[in-house]
C-alpha positions as CSV (number, residue, x, y, z in Angstrom):
1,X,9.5,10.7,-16.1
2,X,8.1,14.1,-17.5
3,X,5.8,17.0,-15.9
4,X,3.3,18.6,-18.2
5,X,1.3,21.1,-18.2
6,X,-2.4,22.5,-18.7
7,X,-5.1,24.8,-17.8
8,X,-6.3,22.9,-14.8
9,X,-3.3,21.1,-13.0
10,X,0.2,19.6,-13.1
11,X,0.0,16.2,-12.9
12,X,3.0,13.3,-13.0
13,X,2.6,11.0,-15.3
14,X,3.9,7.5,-13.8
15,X,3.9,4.0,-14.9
16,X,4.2,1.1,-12.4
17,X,7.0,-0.3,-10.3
18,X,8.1,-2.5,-7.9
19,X,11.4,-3.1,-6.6
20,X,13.3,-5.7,-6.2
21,X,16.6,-5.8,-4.1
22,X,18.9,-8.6,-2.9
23,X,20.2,-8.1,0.9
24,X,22.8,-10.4,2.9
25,X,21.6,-12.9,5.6
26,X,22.2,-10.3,8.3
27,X,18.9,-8.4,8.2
28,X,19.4,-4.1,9.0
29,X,18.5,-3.3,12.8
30,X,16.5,-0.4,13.1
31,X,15.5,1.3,16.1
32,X,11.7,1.7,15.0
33,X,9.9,0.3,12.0
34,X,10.2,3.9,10.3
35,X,13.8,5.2,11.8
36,X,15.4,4.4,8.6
37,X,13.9,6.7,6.2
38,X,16.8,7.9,4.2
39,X,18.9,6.0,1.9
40,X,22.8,6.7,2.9
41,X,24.3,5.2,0.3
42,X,25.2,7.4,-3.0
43,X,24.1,5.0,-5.1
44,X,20.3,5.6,-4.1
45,X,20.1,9.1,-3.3
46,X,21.0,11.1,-6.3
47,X,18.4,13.7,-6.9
48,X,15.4,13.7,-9.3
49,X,12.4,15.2,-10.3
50,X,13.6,19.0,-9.3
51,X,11.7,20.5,-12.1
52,X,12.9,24.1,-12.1
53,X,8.5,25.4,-11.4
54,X,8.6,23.8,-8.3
55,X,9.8,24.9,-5.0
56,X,12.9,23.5,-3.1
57,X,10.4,21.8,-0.2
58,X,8.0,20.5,-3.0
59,X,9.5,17.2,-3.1
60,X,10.2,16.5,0.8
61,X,9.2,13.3,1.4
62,X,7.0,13.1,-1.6
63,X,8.5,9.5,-2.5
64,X,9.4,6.7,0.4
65,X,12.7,5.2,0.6
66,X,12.3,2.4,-1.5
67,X,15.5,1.0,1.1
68,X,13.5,1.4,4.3
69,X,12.5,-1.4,6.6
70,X,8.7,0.7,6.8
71,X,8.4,-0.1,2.8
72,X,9.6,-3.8,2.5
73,X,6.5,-6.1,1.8
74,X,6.0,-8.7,4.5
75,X,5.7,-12.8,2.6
76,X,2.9,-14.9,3.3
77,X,2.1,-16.7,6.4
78,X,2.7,-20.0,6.6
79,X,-0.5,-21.1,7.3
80,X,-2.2,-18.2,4.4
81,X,0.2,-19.5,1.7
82,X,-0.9,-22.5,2.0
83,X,-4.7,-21.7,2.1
84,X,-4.1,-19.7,-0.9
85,X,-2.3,-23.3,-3.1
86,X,1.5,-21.8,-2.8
87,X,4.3,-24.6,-2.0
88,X,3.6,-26.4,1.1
89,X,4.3,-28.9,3.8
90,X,1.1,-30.5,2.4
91,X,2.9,-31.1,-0.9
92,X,6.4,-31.2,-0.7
93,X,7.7,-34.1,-3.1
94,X,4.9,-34.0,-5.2
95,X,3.9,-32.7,-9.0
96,X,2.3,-29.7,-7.2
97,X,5.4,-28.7,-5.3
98,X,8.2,-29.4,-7.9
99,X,11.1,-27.3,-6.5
100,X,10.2,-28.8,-2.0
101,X,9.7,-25.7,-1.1
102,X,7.2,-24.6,2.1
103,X,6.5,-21.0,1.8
104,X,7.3,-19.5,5.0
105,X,9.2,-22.6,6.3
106,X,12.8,-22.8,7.5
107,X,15.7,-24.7,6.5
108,X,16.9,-25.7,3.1
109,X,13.4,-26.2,2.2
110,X,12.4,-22.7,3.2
111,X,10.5,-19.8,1.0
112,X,9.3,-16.5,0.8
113,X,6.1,-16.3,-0.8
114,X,4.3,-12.8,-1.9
115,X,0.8,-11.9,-3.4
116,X,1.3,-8.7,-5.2
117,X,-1.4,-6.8,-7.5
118,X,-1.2,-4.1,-9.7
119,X,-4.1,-1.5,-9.8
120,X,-4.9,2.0,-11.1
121,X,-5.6,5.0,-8.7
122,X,-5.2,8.6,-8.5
123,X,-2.4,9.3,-5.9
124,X,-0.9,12.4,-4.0
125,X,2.8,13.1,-4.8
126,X,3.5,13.6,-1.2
127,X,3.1,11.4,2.1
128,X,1.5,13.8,4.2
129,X,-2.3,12.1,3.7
130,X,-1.3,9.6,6.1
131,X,-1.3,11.2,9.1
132,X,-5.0,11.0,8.7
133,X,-4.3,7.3,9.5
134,X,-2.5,7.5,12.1
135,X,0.4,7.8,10.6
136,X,1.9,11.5,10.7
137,X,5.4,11.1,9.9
138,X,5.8,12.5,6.5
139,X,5.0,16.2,5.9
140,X,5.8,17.7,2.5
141,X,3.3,19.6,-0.3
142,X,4.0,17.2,-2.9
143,X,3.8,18.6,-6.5
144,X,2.8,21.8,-6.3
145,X,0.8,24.5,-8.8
146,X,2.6,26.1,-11.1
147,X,0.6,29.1,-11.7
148,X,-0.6,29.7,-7.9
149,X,2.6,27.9,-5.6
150,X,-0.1,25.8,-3.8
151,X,-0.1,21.8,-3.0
152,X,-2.3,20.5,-6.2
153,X,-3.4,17.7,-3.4
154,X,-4.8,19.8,-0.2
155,X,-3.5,17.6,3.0
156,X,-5.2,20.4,6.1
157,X,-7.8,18.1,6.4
158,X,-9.6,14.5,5.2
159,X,-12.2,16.1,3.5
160,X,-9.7,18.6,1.7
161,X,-7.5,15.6,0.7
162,X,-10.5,13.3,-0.6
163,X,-11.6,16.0,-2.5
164,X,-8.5,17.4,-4.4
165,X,-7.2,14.1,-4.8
166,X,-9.8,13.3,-6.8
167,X,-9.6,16.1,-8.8
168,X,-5.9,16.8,-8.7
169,X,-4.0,13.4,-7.6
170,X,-1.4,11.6,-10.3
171,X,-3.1,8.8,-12.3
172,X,-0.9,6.2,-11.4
173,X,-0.8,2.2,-12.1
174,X,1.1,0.9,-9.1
175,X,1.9,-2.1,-7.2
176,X,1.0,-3.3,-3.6
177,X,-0.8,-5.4,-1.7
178,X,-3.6,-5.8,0.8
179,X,-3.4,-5.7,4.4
180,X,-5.2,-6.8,7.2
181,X,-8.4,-9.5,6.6
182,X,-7.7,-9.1,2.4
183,X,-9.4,-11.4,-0.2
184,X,-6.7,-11.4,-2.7
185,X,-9.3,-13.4,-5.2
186,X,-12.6,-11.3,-5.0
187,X,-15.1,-12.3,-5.0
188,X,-13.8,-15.6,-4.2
189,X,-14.6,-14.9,0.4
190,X,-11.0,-16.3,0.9
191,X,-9.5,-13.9,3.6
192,X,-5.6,-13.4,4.6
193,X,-3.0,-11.4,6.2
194,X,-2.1,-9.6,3.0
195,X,1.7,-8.7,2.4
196,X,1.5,-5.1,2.8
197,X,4.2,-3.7,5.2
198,X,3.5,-3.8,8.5
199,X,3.2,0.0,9.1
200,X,0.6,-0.1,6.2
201,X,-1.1,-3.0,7.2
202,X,-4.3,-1.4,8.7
203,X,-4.2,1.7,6.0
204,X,-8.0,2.4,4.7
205,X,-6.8,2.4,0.9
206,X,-10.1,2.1,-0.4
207,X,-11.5,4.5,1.7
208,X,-9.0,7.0,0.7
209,X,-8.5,6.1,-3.4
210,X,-11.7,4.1,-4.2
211,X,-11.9,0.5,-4.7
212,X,-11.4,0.5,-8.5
213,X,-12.7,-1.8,-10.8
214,X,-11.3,-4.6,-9.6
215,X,-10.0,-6.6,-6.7
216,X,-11.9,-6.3,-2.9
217,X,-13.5,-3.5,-2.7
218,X,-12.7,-3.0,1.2
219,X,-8.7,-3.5,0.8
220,X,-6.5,-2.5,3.5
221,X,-3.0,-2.2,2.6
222,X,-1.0,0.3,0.0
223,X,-0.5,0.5,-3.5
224,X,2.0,3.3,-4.8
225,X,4.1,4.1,-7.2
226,X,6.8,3.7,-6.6
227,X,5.7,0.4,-5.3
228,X,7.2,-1.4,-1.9
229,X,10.3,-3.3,-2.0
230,X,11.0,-7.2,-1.6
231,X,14.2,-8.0,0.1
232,X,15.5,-11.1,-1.2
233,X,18.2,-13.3,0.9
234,X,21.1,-15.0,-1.3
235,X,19.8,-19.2,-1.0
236,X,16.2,-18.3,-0.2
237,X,13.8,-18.7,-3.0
238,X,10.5,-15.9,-3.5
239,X,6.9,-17.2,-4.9
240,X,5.2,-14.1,-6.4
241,X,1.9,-14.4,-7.5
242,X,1.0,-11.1,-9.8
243,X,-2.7,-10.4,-9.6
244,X,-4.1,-8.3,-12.6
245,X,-6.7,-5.6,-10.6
246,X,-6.7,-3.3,-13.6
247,X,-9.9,-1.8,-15.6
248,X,-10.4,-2.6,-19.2
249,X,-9.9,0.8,-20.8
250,X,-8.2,2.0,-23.6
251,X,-5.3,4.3,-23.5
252,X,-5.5,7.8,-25.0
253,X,-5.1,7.5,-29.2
254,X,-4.0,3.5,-29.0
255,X,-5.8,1.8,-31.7
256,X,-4.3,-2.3,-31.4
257,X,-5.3,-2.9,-34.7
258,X,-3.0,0.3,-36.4
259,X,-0.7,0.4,-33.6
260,X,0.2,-3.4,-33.0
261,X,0.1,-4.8,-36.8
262,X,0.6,-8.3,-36.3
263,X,1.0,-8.6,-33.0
264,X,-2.6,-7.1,-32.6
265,X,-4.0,-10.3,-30.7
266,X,-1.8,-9.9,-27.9
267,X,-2.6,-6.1,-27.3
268,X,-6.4,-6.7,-26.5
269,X,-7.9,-6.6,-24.0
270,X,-6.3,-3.2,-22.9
271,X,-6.1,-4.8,-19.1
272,X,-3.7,-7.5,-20.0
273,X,-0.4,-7.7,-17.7
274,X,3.2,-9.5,-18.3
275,X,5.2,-9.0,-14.9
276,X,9.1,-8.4,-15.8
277,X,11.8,-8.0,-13.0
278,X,15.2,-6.7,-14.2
279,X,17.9,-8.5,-13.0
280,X,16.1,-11.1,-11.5
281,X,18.1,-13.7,-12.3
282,X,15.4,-16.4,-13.4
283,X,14.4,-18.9,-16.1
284,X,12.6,-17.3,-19.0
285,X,9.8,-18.8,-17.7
286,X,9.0,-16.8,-14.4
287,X,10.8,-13.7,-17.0
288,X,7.6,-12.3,-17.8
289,X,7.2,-13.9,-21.4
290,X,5.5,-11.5,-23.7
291,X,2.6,-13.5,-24.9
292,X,2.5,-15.1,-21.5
293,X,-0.4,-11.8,-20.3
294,X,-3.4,-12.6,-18.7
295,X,-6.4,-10.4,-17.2
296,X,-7.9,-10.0,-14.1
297,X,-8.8,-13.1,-12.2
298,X,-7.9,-15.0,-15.1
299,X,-10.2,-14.3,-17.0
300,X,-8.3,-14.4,-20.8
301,X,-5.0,-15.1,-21.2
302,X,-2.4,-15.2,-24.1
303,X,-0.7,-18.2,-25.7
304,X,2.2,-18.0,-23.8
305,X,1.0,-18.8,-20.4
306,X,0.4,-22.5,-21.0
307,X,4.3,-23.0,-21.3
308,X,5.0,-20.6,-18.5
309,X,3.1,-22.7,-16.2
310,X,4.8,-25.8,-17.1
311,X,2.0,-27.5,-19.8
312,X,3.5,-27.1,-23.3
313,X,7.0,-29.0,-22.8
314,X,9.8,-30.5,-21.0
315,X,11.5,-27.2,-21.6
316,X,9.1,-25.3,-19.2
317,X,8.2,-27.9,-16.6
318,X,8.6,-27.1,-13.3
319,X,9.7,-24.0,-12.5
320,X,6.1,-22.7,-11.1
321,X,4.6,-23.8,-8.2
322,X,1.2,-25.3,-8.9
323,X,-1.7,-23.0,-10.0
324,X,-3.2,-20.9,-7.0
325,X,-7.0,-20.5,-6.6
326,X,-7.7,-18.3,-9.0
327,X,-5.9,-20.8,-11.4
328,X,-3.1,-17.4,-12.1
329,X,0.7,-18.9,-12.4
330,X,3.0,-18.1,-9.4
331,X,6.3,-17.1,-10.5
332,X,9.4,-18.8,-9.1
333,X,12.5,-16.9,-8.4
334,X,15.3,-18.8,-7.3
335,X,17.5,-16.2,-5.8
336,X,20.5,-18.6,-5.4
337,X,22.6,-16.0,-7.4
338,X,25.0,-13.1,-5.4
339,X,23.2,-9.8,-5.4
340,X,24.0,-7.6,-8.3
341,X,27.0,-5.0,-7.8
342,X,26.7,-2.5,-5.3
343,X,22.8,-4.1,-4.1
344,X,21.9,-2.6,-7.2
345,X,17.5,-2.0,-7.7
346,X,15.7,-3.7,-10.4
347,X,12.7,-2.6,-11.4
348,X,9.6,-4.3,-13.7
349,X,8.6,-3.1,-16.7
350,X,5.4,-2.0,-17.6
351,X,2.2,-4.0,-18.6
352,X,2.0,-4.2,-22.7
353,X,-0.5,-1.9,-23.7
């Protein structure tokens, strides 16, 4: 991560995450859904980003605690996973349910099932905008300006936020999900609890960062980088379903056809995403295979995805659930392994460009 400089503003420059984190079957207890808001263990609280222009405050509660029960993403309903073509009761023991598995059931047969998307946005290093939902729990400037000392992103009032944001917020391509009544397949009218955590569940995103160009254009929910967290349980099996939400435009000075040589097919168009967990502990097949991209709603999609959902060979069938739909692959992630050392994070890596 790096902090530059110019005439105007100081801006972060941040590329997308998610995390990833494997937990034992006894679940933290926390007193309230946001007591836990600092990480405890060494490991996960080194600091970072204390660039030498900003002030010792600057960063207070500018990131959340990727750890906290408040950022873990909630699966699918039963009921909504189902709607939405994810492994079922409906079609256990069949071709479209390979692995048995019933997304949000119980038992050996049990899953937990996610719909995550990846969008661009301009975003506030610093917390403190929610309190103008309701949620006024995390004060701190955020990044702040280096040639005046004030909060590049103005939090006194709604108006003041919406309008320095704007202007002033990070350019950031994050991941999240919807909340509250989402249509995870817009313009397709299907509507379901989306599996943003709870506390964000009724959060006015779009009101506060703009719809984009892509996705439903009245989401609740959050998107942030970095993103929320999915706690995985040793023996329980995740779906994820990436959705693609970002705009087709071309990074600064990237010309696919210098820049890519041979590989210039698969770096067009500049929207494409591959979705790569470290550490996962998969098959290459739900690995994020590099020619396996696609673009939003599924519109175009690279060689690779036919064997990554199971249509080239024997090698690759399988291990995704049937097509959702939208007709984008679910990815499978078996999670039968032992958390790596320590709990240790993994994090994707970052859409091709």
């Amino acid at each position: 991560m790096s902090v530059e400089n110019n005439a105007a503003k100081r801006l972060l420059k941040l590329i997308i995450g998610i995390t990833l984190m494997a937990i034992s079957t006894t679940p933290m207890s926390v007193s309230t859904v946001f007591a836990d808001t600092t990480a405890t263990d060494p490991q996960f609280s080194k600091p970072f980003l204390n660039d030498v222009s900003q002030a010792s405050q600057a960063w207070t509660n500018a990131i959340p605690n990727a750890l906290a029960s408040y950022y873990t993403y909630q699966p699918l309903t039963a009921a909504d996973a189902a709607t939405l073509g994810f492994p079922n009761a409906h079609n256990l023991y069949t071709v479209a349910n390979p692995n048995n598995h019933v997304c949000g059931g119980t038992g050996t047969n049990g899953a937990d099932c996610y719909i995550i998307s990846v969008r661009q946005f301009r975003q506030p290093t610093s917390l403190d905008f929610l309190k103008f939902v309701g949620i006024p729990l995390f004060p701190g400037n955020g990044l702040l300006d280096a040639a005046t000392g004030n909060p590049l992103v103005d939090t006194t009032s709604a108006g003041s936020f919406l309008a320095t944001n704007a202007l002033f917020g990070t350019k950031a391509w994050g991941y999240g999900s919807g909340g509250t009544g989402w249509q995870p397949y817009y313009p397709n009218p299907t509507t379901v609890r989306g599996c943003a955590p709870a506390a964000f569940q009724n959060v006015p995103f779009n009101a506060l960062f703009g719809p984009g160009q892509n996705g439903d254009p009245n989401a609740t929910g959050v998107w942030h980088f970095p993103a929320p967290t999915i706690k995985g349980t040793k023996g329980r099996p995740v779906y994820v379903q990436w959705l693609n939400e970002l705009p087709n435009t071309p990074p600064v000075n990237h010309d696919p056809t210098v820049d890519c040589g041979a590989n210039a097919p698969n770096c067009y168009p500049y929207n494409r995403i591959v979705t790569h967990v470290h550490g996962a502990h998969v098959s290459p097949q739900s690995d994020g295979l590099a020619t396996a991209w696609y673009t939003p709603n599924f519109g175009a999609a690279g060689a690779g995805i036919d064997g990554a959902k199971g249509e080239g060979t024997a090698l690759f069938a399988g291990l995704y659930a049937t097509t959702s739909l939208n007709s984008t692959p679910i990815y499978y992630y078996p999670w039968i392994r032992k958390p790596a050392p320590s709990g240790t994070m993994t994090m994707p890596s970052a859409p091709p460009i």
